[in-house]
C-alpha positions as CSV (number, residue, x, y, z in Angstrom):
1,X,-5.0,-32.2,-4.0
2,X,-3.4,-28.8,-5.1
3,X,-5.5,-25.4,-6.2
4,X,-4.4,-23.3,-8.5
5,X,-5.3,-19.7,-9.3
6,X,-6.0,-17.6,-12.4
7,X,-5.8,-13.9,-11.9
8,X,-6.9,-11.6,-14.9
9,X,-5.0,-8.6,-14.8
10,X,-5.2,-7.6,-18.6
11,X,-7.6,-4.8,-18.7
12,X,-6.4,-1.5,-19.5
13,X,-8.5,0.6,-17.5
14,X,-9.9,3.1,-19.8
15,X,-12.1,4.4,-17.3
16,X,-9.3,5.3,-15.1
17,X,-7.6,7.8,-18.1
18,X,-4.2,6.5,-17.0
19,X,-0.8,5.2,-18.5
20,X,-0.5,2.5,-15.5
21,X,-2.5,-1.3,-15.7
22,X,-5.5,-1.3,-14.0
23,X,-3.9,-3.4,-12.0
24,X,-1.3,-1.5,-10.6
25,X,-3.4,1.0,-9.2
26,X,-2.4,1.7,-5.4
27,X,-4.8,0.8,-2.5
28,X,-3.2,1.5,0.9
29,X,0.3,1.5,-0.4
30,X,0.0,-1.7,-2.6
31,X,-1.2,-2.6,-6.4
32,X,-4.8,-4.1,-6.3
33,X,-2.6,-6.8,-8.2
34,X,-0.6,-7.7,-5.3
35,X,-3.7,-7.0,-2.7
36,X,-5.2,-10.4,-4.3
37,X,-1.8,-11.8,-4.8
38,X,-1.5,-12.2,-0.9
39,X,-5.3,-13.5,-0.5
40,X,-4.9,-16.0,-3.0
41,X,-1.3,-17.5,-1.7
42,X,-3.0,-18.5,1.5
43,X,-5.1,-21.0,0.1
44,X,-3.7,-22.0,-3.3
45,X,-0.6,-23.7,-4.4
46,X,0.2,-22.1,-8.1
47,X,-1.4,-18.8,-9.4
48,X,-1.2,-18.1,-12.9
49,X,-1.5,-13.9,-13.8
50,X,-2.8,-13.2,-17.1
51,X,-1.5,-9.8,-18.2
52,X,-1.7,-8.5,-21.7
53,X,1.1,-7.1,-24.1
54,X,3.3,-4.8,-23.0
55,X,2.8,-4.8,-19.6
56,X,7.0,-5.6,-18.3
57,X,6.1,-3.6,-15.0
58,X,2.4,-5.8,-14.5
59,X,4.8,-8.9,-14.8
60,X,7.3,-7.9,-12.3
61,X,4.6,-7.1,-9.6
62,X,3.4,-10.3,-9.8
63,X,6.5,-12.3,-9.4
64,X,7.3,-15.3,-8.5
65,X,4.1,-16.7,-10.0
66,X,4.1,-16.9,-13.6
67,X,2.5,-15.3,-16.0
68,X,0.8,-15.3,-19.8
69,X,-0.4,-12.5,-22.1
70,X,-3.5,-12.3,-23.7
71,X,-2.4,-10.7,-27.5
72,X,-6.4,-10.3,-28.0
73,X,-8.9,-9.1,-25.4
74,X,-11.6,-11.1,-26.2
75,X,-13.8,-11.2,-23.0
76,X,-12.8,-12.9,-19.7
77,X,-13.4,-16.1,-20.5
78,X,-10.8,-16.2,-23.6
79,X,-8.4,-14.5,-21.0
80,X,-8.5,-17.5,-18.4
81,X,-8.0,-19.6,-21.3
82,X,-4.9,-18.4,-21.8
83,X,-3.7,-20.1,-18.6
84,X,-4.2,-23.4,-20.2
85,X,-0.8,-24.3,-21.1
86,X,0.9,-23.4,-17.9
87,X,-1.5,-25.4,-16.2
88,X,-1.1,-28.9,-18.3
89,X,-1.8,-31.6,-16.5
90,X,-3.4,-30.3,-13.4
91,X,-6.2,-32.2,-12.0
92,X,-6.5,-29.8,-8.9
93,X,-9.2,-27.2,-8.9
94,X,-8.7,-24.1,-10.3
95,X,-10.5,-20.7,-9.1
96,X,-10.3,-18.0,-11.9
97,X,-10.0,-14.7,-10.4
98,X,-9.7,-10.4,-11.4
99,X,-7.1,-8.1,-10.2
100,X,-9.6,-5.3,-10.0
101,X,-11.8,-7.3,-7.7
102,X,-8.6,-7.0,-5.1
103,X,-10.7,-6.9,-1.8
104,X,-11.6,-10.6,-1.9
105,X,-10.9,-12.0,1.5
106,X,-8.8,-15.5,1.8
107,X,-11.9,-16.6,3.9
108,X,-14.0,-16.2,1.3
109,X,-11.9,-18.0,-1.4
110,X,-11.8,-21.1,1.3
111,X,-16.0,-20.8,1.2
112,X,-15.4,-21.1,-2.4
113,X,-13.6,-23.9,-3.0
114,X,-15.1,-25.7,0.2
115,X,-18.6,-25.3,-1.9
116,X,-17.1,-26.6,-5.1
117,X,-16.4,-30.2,-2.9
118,X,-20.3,-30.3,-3.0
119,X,-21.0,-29.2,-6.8
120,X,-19.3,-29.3,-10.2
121,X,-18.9,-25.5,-10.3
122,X,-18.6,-22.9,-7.4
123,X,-19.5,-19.1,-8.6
124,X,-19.0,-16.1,-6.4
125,X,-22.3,-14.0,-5.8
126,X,-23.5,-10.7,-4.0
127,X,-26.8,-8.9,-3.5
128,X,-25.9,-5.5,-3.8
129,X,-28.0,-2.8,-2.3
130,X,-27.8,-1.2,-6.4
131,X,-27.6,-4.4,-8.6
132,X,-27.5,-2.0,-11.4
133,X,-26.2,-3.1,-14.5
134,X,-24.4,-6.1,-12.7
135,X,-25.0,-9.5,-14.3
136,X,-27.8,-11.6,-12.9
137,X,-27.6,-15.8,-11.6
138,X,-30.6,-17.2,-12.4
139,X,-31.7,-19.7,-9.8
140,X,-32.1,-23.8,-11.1
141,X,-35.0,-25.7,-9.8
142,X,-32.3,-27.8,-7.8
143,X,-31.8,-25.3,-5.6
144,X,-28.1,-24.2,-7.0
145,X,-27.7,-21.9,-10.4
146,X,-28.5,-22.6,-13.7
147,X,-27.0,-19.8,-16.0
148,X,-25.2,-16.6,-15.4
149,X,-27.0,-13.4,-17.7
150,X,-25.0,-10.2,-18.4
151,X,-27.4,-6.9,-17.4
152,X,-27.7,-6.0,-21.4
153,X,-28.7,-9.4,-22.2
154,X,-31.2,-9.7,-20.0
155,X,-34.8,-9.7,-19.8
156,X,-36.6,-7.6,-17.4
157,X,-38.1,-10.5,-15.4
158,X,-34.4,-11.9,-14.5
159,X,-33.0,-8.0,-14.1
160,X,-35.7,-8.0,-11.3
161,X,-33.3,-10.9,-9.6
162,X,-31.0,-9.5,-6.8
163,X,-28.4,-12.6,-7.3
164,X,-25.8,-10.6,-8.7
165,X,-22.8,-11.9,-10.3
166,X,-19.2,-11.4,-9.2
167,X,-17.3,-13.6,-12.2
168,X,-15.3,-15.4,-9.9
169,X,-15.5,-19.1,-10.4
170,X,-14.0,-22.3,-9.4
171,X,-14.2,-26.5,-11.2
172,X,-12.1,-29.0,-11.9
173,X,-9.2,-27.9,-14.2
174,X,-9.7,-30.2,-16.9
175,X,-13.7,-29.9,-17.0
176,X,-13.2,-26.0,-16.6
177,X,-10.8,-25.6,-20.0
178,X,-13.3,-28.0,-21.9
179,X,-16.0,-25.5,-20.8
180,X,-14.4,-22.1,-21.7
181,X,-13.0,-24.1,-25.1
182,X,-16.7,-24.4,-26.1
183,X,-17.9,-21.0,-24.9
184,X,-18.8,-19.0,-27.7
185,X,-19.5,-15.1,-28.3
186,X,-22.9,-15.3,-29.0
187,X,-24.0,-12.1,-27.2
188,X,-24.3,-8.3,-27.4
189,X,-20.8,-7.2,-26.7
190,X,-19.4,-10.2,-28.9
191,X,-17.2,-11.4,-26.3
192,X,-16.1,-14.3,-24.6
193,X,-17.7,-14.5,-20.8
194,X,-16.1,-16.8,-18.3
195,X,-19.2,-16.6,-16.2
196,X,-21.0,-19.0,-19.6
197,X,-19.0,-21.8,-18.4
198,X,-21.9,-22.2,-15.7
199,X,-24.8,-23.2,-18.5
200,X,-22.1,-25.1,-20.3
201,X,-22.0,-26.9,-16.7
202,X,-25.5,-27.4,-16.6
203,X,-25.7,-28.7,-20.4
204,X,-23.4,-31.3,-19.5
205,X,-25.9,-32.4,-16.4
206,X,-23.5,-31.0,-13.4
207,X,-24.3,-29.5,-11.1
208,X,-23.3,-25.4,-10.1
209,X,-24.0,-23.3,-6.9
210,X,-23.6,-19.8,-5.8
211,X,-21.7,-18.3,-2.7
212,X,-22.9,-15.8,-1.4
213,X,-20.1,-12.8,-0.2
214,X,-20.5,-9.0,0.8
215,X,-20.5,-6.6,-1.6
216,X,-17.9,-4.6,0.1
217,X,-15.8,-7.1,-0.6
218,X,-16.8,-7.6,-4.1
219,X,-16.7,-4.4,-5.9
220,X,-15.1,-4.2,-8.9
221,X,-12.7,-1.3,-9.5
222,X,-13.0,0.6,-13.0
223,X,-12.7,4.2,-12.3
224,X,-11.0,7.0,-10.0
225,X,-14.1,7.0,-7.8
226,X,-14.4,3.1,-7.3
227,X,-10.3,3.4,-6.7
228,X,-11.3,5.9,-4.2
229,X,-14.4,4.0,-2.4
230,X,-11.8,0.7,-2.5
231,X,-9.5,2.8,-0.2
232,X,-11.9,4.0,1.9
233,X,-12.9,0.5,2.9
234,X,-9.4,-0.8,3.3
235,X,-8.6,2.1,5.5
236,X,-11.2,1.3,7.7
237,X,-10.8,-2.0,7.7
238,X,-6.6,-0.8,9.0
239,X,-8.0,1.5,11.2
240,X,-10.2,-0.9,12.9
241,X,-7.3,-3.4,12.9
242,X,-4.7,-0.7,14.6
243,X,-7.4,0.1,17.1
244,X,-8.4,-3.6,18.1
245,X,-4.7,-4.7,18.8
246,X,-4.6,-1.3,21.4
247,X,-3.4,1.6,19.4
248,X,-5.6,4.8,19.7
249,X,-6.7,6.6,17.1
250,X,-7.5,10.1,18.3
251,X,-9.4,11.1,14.7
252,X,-9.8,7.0,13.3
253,X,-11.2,8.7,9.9
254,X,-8.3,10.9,9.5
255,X,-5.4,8.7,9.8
256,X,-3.9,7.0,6.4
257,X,-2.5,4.0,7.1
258,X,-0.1,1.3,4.8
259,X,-1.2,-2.8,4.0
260,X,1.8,-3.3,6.1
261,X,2.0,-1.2,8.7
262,X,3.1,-2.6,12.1
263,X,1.6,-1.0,15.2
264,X,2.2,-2.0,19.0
265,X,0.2,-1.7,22.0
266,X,-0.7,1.6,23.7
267,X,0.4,3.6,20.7
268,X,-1.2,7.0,20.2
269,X,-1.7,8.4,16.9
270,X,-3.1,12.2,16.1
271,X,-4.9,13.2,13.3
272,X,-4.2,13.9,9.8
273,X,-1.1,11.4,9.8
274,X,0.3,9.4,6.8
275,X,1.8,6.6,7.3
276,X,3.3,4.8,4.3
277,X,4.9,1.4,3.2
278,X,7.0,0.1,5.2
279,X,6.6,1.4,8.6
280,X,6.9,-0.8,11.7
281,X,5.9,1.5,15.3
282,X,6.7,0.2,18.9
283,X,4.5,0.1,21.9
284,X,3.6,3.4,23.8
285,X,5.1,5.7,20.8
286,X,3.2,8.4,20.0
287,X,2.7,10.0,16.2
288,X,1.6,13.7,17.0
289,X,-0.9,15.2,14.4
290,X,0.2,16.1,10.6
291,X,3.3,13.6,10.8
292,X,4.9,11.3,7.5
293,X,6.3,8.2,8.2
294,X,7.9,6.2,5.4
295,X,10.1,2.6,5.7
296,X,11.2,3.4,9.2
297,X,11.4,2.4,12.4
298,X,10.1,4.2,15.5
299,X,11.1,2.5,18.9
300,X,9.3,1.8,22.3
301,X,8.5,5.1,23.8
302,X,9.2,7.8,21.3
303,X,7.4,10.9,20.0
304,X,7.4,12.2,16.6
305,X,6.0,15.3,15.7
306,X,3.7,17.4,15.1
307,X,4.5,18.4,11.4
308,X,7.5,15.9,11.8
309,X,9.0,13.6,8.6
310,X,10.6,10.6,8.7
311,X,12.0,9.0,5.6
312,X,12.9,6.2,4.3
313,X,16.0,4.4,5.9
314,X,14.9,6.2,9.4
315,X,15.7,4.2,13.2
316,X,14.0,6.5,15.9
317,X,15.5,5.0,19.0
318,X,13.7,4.1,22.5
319,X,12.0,6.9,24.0
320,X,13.6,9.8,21.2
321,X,12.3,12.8,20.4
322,X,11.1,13.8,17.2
323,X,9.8,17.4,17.3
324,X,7.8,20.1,14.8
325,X,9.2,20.5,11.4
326,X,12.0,18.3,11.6
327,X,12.8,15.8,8.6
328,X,15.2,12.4,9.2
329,X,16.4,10.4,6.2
330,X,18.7,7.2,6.5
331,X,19.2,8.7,9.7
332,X,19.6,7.0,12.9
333,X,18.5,8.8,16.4
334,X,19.9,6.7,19.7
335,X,17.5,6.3,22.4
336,X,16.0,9.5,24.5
337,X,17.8,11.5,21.6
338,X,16.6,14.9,20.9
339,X,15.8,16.8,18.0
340,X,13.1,18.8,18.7
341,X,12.5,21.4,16.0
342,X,13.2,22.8,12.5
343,X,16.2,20.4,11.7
344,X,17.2,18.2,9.1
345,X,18.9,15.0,9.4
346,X,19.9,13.6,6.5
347,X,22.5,10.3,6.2
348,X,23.6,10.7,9.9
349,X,23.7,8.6,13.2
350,X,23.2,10.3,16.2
351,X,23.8,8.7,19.3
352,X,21.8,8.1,22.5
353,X,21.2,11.4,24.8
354,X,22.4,13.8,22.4
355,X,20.5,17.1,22.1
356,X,19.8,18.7,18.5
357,X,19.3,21.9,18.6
358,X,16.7,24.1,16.1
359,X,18.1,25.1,12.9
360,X,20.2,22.1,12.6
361,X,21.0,20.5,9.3
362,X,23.2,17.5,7.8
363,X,24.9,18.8,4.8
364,X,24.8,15.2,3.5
365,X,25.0,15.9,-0.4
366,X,27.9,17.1,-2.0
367,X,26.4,17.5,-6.0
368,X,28.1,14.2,-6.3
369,X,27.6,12.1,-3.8
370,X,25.8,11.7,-0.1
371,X,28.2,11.9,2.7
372,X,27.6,10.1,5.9
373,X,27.7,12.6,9.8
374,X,28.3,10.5,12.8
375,X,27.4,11.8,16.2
376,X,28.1,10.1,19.7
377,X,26.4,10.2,22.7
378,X,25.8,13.1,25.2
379,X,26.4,15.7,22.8
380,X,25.2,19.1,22.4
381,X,24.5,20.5,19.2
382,X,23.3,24.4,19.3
383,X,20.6,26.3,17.4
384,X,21.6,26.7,14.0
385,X,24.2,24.1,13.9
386,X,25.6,23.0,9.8
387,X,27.6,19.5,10.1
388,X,29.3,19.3,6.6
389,X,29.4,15.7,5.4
390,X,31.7,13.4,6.0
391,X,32.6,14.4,9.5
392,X,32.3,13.4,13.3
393,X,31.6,14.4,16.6
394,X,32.7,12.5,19.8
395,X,31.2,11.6,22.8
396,X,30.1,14.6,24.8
397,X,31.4,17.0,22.5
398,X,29.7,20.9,22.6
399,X,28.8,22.9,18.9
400,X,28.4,26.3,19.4
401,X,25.6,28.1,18.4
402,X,25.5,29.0,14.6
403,X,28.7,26.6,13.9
404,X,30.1,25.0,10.5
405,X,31.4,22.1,11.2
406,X,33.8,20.7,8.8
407,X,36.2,18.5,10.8
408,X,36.1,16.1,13.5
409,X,35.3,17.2,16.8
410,X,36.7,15.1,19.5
411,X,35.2,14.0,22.6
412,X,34.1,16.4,25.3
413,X,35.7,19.0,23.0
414,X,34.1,22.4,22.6
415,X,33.7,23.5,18.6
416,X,33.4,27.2,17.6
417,X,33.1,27.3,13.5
418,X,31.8,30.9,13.0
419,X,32.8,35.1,12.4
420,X,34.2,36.4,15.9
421,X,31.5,38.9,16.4
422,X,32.6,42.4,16.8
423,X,30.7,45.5,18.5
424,X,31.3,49.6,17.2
425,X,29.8,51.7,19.8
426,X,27.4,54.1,18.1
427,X,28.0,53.0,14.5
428,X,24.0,51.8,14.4
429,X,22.9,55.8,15.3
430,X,25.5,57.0,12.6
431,X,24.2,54.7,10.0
432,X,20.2,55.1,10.7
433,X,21.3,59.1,10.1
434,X,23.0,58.9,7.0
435,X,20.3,57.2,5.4
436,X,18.1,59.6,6.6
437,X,20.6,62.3,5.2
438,X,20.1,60.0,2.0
439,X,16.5,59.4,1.7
């Protein structure tokens, strides 16, 4: 039978003091909307997002699945109500999840619904080592759970319970919409609470249990500094991932690393680099310390950096050579390429064996428009080098040092584009004693 999903992603985030959905928040490179997006579809067949109103950009991050809005935020248990009507008919079970509870493993959602196979209603628990203001589960004589107590409306003997709740829960979809339809507000912050759906449960002689789940994995994200401890753990999480398919990490806790990245065997990465969306690194590369990689590629073999950039649209070829201070965008570098230093190489191809030299740039942008520089192979490009976009150089071709180049160079062809230098014999004495004559 299919399983659904219900992720609330309504909340505003207050605590964070920001103009962006909760939800949207980045963790490693990717909304905590979309983090549980790619949990949930590898277990459930349909996932409904709640959003509220205006939220057009909330709505396009969670596409394909559809969506609802809650107009009113009533409490969590009106919100998953809201999924009702997209889900008429469905006699599969339904978990009800939140988009700022985004490190929820898909191993743990399978624990969930494997437990709901056993019971009428599966609930999510943690013992955390603070249980805080967290909502308690109080224990049923049956050995499963009997209600679900929010932290101010508790007494102090069940705030003594380490049970905590985590909200997420899991039933039947036509016995879970009866429950929330008779849920009331009856309770100190006059809301809604999905987690009341569990006494309802009971009242109706069913049966509930908890799962128990780490609390790593659980926390809830409200605030800058949960944001912060929720990228902490994902990083490590990366890290440890990069490290146990045979990268090393030289400094593991300095090293930023994307949901996506893609790292080969016996790669080598130095400390303090980012490494953004998008990036996919060969075997035995190596990423030399305070390097930014963003949507490229970086083939088998080469090195990049230190203090090197690569942007987005970037193809470092098989064993290349990306040195300090050098910046690539849309650019692509052919294998055991060279551009060691100080260089920009904007909107260019550059073709295998061909050396760059310091000082080099790609005048790619023309106020207008970019402008695309094609260089073969084998050539040599000296210090200081400008290639004025659009233009090309052959195969083998030679640019003098301190060049403009602003037409084609053709192969194995030798290009001077700069002031004939001239020499006055004496004229440096003659000046420095005029000024002195001055001064």
């Amino acid at each position: 039978m299919e399983r659904a999903a219900i992720l609330l992603a309504a909340g505003l985030g207050t605590r964070m003091r920001s103009a962006l959905p909760k939800a949207l928040h980045p963790i490693a490179g990717r909304p905590m909307l979309n983090h549980l997006i790619a949990a949930c579809e590898q277990v459930f067949d349909r996932i409904v997002v709640v959003t509220g109103p205006d939220m057009p950009a909330l709505e396009k991050a969670a596409a394909p699945h559809a969506t609802v809005v809650q107009r009113e935020r009533l409490g969590t248990g009106h919100a998953a109500l809201q999924a009702a009507p997209l889900l008429e008919g469905f006699e599969g079970d339904v978990a009800v999840l939140y988009a700022d509870n985004p490190l929820i493993t898909a191993a743990t959602m399978r624990r969930l619904v494997e437990a709901r196979e056993t019971a009428d209603l599966a609930l999510l628990a943690m013992r955390p080592a603070d249980p805080a203001r967290y909502g308690r589960v109080i224990p049923h004589a049956d050995g499963g759970i009997a209600r679900v107590t929010e932290w101010k409306d508790a007494t102090e003997a069940e705030r003594a319970i380490t049970l905590c709740n985590v909200g997420v829960i899991c039933a039947a979809a036509p016995r879970l919409f009866a429950w929330l339809r008779a849920v009331t507000n009856d309770n100190a912050a006059g809301e809604y609470y999905l987690p009341d759906a569990v006494e309802i449960c009971r009242a109706g002689g069913l049966r509930a249990v908890a799962v128990e789940a780490d609390e790593a994995e659980c926390r809830g994200i409200n605030s800058r500094m949960e944001l912060a401890a929720a990228e902490a753990a994902v990083q490590s999480r990366l890290r440890e991932a990069a490290m146990a398919g045979g990268a090393t990490l030289i400094s593991p806790e300095s090293v930023t690393l994307s949901f996506d990245t893609a790292i080969g065997q016996d790669v080598t990465i130095g400390p303090n680099v980012v490494i953004a969306p998008g990036v996919t690194i060969e075997d035995e590369v190596e990423i030399r310390a305070f390097s930014h990689l963003e949507s490229c590629v970086v083939r088998r073999g080469a090195t990049i950096g230190p203090f090197a950039r690569l942007r987005p649209g970037t193809e470092i070829g098989a064993k290349a050579h990306v040195g300090n201070f050098v910046e690539l965008k849309a650019a692509i570098l052919g294998e055991g390429a060279k551009a060691n230093h100080l260089s920009y190489i904007g909107d260019a191809t550059i073709g295998a064996a061909t050396n760059i030299g310091a000082g080099t740039i790609t005048c790619n942008y023309d106020g207008f428009a970019k402008h695309r520089t094609t260089v073969g192979q084998g050539v040599f490009i000296g210090s200081n080098a400008t290639l004025v976009a659009p233009v090309s150089l052959g195969d083998g071709a030679f640019v003098a040092a301190g060049s403009t180049i602003t037409a084609p160079v053709a192969p194995d062809a030798m290009a001077f584009g700069r002031a004939r230098q001239e020499q006055r014999e004496g004229r440096a004495a003659a000046f420095r004693a005029a000024r002195r004559k001055e001064k």
